[in-house]
C-alpha positions as CSV (number, residue, x, y, z in Angstrom):
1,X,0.0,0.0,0.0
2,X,1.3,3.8,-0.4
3,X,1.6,5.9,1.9
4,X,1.9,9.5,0.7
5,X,3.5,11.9,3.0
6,X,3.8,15.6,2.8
7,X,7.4,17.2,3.7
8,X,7.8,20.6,4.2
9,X,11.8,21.9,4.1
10,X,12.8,25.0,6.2
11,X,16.3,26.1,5.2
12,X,17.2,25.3,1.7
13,X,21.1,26.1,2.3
14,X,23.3,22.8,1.0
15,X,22.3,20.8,4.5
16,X,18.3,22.0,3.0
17,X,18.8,20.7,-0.3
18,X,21.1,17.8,0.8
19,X,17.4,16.4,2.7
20,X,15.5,17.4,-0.1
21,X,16.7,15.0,-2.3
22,X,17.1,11.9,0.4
23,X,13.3,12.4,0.7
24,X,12.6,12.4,-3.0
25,X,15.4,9.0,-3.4
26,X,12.9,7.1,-0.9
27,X,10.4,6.2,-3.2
28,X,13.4,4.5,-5.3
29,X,15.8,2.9,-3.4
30,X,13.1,1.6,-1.7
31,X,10.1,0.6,-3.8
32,X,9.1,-2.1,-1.3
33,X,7.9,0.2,1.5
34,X,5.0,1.7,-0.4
35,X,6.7,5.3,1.5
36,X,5.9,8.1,-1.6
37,X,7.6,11.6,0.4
38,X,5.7,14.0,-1.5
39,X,7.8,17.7,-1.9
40,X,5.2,20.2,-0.6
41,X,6.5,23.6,0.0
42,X,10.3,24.7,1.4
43,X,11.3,28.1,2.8
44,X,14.3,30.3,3.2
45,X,14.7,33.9,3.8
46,X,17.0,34.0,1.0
47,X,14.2,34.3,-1.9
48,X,16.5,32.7,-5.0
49,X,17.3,29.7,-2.9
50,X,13.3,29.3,-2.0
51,X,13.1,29.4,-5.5
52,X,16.0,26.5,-6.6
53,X,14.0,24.4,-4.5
54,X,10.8,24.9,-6.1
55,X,12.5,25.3,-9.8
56,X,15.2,22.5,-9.4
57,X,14.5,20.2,-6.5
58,X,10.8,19.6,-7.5
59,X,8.9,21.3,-4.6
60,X,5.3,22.5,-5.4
61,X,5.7,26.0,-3.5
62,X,8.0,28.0,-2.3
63,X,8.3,31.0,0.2
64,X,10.1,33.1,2.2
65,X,8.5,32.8,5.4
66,X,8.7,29.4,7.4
67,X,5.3,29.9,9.2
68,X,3.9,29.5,5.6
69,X,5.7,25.1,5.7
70,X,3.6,24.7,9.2
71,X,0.6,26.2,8.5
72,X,0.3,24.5,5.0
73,X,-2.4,21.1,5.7
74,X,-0.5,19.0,3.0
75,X,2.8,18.9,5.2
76,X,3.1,15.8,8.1
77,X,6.8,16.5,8.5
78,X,8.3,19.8,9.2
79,X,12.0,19.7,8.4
80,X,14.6,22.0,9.7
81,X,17.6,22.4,8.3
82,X,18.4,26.4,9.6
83,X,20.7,27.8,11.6
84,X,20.5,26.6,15.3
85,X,19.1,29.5,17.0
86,X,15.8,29.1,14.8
87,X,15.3,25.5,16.2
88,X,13.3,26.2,18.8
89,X,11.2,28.7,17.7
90,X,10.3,26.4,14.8
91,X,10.3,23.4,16.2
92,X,7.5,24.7,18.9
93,X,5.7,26.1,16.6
94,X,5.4,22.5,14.5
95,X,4.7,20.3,17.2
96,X,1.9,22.6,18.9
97,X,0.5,22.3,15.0
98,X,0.4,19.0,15.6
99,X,3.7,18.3,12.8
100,X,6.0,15.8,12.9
101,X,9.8,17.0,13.2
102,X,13.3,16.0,11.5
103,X,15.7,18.7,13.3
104,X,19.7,18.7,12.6
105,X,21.6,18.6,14.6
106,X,23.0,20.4,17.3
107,X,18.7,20.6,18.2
108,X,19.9,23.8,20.6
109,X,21.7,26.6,20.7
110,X,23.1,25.0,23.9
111,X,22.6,21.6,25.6
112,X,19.6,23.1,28.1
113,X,18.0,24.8,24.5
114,X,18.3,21.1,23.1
115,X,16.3,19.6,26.8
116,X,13.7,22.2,26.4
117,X,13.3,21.1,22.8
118,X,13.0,17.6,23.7
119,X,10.3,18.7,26.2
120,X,8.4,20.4,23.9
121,X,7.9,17.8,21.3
122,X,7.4,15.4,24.1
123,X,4.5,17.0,25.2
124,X,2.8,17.6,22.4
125,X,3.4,13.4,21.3
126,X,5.2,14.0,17.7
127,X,7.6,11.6,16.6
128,X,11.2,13.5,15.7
129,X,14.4,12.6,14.2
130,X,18.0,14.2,14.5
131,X,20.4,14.3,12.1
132,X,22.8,11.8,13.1
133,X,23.4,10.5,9.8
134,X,26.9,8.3,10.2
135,X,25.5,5.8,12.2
136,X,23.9,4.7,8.9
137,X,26.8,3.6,7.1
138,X,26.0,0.1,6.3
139,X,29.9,-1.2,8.1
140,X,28.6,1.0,11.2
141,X,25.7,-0.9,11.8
142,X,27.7,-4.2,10.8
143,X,29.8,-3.0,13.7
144,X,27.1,-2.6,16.0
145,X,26.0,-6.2,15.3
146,X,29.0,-7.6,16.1
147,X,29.0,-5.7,19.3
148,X,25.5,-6.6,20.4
149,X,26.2,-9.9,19.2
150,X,29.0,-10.4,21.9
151,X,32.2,-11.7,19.4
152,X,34.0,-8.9,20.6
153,X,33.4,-9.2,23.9
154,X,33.5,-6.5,26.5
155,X,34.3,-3.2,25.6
156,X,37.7,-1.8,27.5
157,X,38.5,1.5,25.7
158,X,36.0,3.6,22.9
159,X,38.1,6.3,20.5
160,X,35.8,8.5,19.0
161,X,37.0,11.9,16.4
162,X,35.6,14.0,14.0
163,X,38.4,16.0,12.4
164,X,37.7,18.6,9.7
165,X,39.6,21.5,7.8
166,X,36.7,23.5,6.9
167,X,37.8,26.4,9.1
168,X,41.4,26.0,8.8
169,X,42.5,28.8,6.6
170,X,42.6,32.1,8.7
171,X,40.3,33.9,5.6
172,X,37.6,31.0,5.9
173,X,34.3,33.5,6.3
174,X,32.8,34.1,9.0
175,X,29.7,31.9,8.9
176,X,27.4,31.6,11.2
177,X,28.6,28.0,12.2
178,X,31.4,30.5,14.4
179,X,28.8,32.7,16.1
180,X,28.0,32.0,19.3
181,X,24.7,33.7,18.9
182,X,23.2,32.1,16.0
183,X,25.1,28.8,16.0
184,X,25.8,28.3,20.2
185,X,28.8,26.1,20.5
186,X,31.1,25.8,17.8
187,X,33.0,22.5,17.5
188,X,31.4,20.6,20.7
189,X,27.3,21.0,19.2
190,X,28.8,21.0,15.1
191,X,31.3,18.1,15.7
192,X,31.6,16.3,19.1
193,X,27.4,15.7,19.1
194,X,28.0,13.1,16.1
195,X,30.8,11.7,18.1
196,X,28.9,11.5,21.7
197,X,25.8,9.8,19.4
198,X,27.9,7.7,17.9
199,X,29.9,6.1,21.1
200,X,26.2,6.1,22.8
201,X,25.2,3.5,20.2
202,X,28.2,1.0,20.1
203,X,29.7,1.6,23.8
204,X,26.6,2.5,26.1
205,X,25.8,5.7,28.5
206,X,28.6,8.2,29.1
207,X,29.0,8.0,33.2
208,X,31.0,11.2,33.5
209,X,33.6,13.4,31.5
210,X,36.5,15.9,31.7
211,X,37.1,18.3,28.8
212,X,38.7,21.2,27.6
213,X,38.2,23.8,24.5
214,X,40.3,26.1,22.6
215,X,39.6,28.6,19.8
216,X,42.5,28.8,17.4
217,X,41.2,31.3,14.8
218,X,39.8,34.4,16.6
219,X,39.0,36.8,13.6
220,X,37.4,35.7,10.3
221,X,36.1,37.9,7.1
222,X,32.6,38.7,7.3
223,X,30.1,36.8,5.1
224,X,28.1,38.1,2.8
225,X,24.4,37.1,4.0
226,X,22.7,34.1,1.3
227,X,26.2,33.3,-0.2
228,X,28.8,30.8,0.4
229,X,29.0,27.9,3.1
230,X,31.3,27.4,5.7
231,X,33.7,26.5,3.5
232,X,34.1,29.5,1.5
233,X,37.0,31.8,1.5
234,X,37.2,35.5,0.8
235,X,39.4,38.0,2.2
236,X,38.2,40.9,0.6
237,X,35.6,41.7,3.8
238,X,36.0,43.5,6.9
239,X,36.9,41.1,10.0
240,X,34.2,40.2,12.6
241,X,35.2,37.9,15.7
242,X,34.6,33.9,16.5
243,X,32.6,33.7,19.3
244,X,32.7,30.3,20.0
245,X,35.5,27.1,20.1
246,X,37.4,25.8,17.0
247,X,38.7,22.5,19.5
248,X,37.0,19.8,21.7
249,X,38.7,17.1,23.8
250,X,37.3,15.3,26.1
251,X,38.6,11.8,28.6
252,X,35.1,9.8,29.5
253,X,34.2,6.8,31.5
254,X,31.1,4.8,30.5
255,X,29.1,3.2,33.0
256,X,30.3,-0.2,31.7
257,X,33.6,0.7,32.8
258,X,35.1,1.2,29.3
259,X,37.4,4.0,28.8
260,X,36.8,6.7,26.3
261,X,38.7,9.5,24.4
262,X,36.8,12.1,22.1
263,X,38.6,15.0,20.3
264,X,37.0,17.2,17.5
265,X,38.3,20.2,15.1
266,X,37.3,22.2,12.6
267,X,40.4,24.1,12.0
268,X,42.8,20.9,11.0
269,X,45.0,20.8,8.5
270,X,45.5,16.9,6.9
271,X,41.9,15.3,7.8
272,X,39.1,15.9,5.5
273,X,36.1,14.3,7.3
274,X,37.6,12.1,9.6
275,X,34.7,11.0,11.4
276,X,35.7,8.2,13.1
277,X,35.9,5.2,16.0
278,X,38.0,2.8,17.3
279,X,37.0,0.1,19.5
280,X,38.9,-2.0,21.8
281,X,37.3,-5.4,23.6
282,X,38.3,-8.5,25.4
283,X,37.8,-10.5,22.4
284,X,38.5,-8.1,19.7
285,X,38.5,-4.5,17.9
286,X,36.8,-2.5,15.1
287,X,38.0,0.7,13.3
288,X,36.2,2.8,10.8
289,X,36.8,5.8,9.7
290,X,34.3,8.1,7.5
291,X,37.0,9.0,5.0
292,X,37.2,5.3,4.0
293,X,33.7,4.9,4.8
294,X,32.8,1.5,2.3
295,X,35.4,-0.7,4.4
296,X,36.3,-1.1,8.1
297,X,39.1,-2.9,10.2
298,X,38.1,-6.1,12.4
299,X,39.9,-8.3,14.7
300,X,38.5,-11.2,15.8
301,X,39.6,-13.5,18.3
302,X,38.2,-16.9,20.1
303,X,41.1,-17.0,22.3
304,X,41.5,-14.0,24.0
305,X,45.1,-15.1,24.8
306,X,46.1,-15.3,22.0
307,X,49.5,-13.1,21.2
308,X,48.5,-12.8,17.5
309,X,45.2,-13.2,16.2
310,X,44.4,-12.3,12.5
311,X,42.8,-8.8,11.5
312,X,40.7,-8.5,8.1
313,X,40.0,-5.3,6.3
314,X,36.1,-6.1,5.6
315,X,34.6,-4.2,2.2
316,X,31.0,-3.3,2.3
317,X,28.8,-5.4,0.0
318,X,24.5,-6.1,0.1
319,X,25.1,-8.8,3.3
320,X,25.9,-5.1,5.8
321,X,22.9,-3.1,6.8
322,X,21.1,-0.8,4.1
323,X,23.9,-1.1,1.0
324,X,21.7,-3.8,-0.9
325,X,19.2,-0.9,-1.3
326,X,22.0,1.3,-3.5
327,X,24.0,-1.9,-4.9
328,X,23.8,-5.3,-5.8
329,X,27.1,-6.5,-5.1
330,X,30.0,-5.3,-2.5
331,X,32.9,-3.4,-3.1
332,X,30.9,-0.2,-5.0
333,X,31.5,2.8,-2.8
334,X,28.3,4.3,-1.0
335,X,28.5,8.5,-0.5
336,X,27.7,10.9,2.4
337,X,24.2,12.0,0.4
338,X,23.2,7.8,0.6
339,X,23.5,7.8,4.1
340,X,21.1,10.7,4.6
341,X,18.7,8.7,2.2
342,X,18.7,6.0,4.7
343,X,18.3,7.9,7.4
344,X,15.2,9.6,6.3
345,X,13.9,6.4,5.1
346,X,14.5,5.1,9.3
347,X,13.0,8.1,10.4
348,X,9.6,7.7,7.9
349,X,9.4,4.1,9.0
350,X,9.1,5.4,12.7
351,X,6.3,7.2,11.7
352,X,4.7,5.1,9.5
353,X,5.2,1.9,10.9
354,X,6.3,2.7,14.9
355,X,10.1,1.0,13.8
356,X,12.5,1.6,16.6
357,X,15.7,2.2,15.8
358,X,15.9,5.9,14.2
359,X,17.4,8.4,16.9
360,X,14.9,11.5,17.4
361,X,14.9,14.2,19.9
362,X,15.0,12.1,22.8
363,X,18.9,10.8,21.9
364,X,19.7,14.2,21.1
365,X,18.8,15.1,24.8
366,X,21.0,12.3,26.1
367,X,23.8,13.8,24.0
368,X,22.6,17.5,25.1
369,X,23.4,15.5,28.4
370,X,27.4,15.3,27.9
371,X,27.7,17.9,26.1
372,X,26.6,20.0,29.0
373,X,28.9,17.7,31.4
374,X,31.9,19.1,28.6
375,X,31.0,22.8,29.4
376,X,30.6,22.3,33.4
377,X,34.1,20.9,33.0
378,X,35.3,23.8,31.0
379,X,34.1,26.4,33.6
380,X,35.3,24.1,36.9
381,X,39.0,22.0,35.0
382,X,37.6,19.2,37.1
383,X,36.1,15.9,36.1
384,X,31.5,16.1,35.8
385,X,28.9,13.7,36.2
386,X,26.9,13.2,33.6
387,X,23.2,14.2,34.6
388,X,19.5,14.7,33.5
389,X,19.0,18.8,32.5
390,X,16.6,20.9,34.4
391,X,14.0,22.1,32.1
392,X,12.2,25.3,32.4
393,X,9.2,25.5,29.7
């Protein structure tokens, strides 16, 4: 049977666009699901890239004003793909409308924003899905399995990193990704909130956390509004300030017991998009990296004693979670753009058919958890406990 679903997109910049066409892949990649994500309207204050989404992208309308997605009756799913500090505001505003809500990530301009978010949708009994998009790679999920499964045994240590260059030359613009009032955080809600997800699924619940910041960059040219990314360079502009941190470490202990190390940057030279975990157990170890996201690094082990035992390099074919819905056989190299088609496609199914498995607002408040254990750390220098956040609607 189809089921026809009306999307509405707030924020057409690339992360916008990027959504737009996951939702209008579904229907193709997977023709078994009866799911038919109809385009409805999309918004952005810039009018010309309301327009490319219309004009290009295939949505019926197109406006300037957001109100304009929640109010429409054809829309079930308000997605927002904005700058942080319209979150709230527009995720309210959906879920008292009744909306369903995809939100990237970070959900708040801070962890406690992100805990009143949660809250919010909560109440009003919407299902919601975050942007947490690497935990889709089909070898991710292979090395979840493995984990749950028990061949690697118990987890000792947990490496997690996302290392990226897009801020590394001193005339990168001054997007609002470095504002502390439009974006919040910088590197620890951009960066280290895929890494804390990430950990959360294959390691378990973060018991408590020491961490430090650092902001290596402090001036940057100002943007011109509508134009570029946060990857663009242009020194012609006059200089504006970064109000928020370019670095992220972090040493954690997980209530297993295991041992963890995080560290993120956006300002590193080498890394393009190193996204990436190591995992060490009694029986075992895994390594992926997002860079070389189609294969991943296993050892294996029966005998835990044993000085030696072998390591394989594992490619990603149709037998790991969610390829055999892009390619028929292994070894053909999945993209960044695939990986939000599948998780859209999780995120309909919770809707749709009540699937577990797709992370939503309720994850990102468990990350909104550490993160905010990372910042007491910063203002104290002393090991924090990770804790629920008070909420104030």
């Amino acid at each position: 049977m189809t089921q026809t679903i009306g999307i509405g997109v707030i924020g057409m910049g690339w992360m916008g666009l990027v959504h737009s066409r996951a939702y209008r892949s579904i229907e193709d990649r997977f023709p078994q699901s009866g799911l038919k994500p109809q385009l409805v309207i999309c918004a952005d204050d810039v009018e010309a890239r309301a327009e490319q989404g219309r004009s290009q992208i295939g949505f019926t309308q197109a406006t300037t004003h957001w109100q304009r997605v929640i109010e429409n009756p054809d829309v079930q799913i308000v997605n927002i793909t904005t700058p942080n500090v319209f979150h709230l505001p527009m995720v309210s505003a959906a879920v008292a409308a009744g909306k369903h809500v995809f939100c990237e990530k970070p959900v708040g301009c801070s962890p406690q924003e992100t805990a009143r978010i949660a809250a919010t949708a909560r109440t009003a009994g919407v299902c919601s899905g975050v942007g947490y998009n690497y935990r889709w790679a089909p070898l991710v999920q292979y090395a979840r399995q493995l984990i749950s499964s028990g061949k690697l045994g118990e987890i000792t240590h947990y490496r997690g990193r996302f290392l990226v260059g897009y801020g590394s030359h001193p005339d990168s613009v001054l997007s609002w990704r470095f504002q502390r009032e439009i974006a919040g955080t910088g590197a620890l809600g951009d960066l280290m909130s895929h890494v804390v997800d990430m950990a959360h699924m294959l390691a378990g619940p973060i018991e408590s956390i020491v961490s430090q910041q650092h902001t290596y960059i402090p001036t940057r040219p100002q943007a011109t509004p509508g134009k570029g990314t946060h990857f663009s360079v242009d020194a012609s502009g006059p200089r504006g300030k970064v109000t928020n941190e370019d670095y992220v470490s972090a040493l954690a202990r997980f209530e297993s017991g295991a041992q963890g190390i995080f560290e993120v940057c956006r300002i590193v030279n080498g890394p393009r998009c190193e996204m990436a975990f190591e995992v060490n157990a009694t029986k075992g170890a895994l390594k992926w990296n997002f860079e070389r996201m189609n294969e991943i690094e296993i050892v294996l082990s029966d005998d835990a004693s044993e000085p030696h035992p072998g390591s394989a390099v594992v490619i990603a074919g149709p037998e790991h979670p969610g390829y055999q819905h892009f390619y028929p056989g292994p070894g053909n190299s999945m993209s960044y753009e695939d990986l939000k088609t599948l998780e859209m496609f999780h995120f309909l199914q919770r809707i749709t058919n009540d699937a577990p498995g797709a992370p939503g607002l309720e994850e990102a408040l468990k990350v909104a958890e550490v993160l905010a254990a990372m910042t007491g750390s910063w203002e104290s220098g002393n090991w924090q406990e990770v804790q629920p956040i008070p909420v104030a609607l």
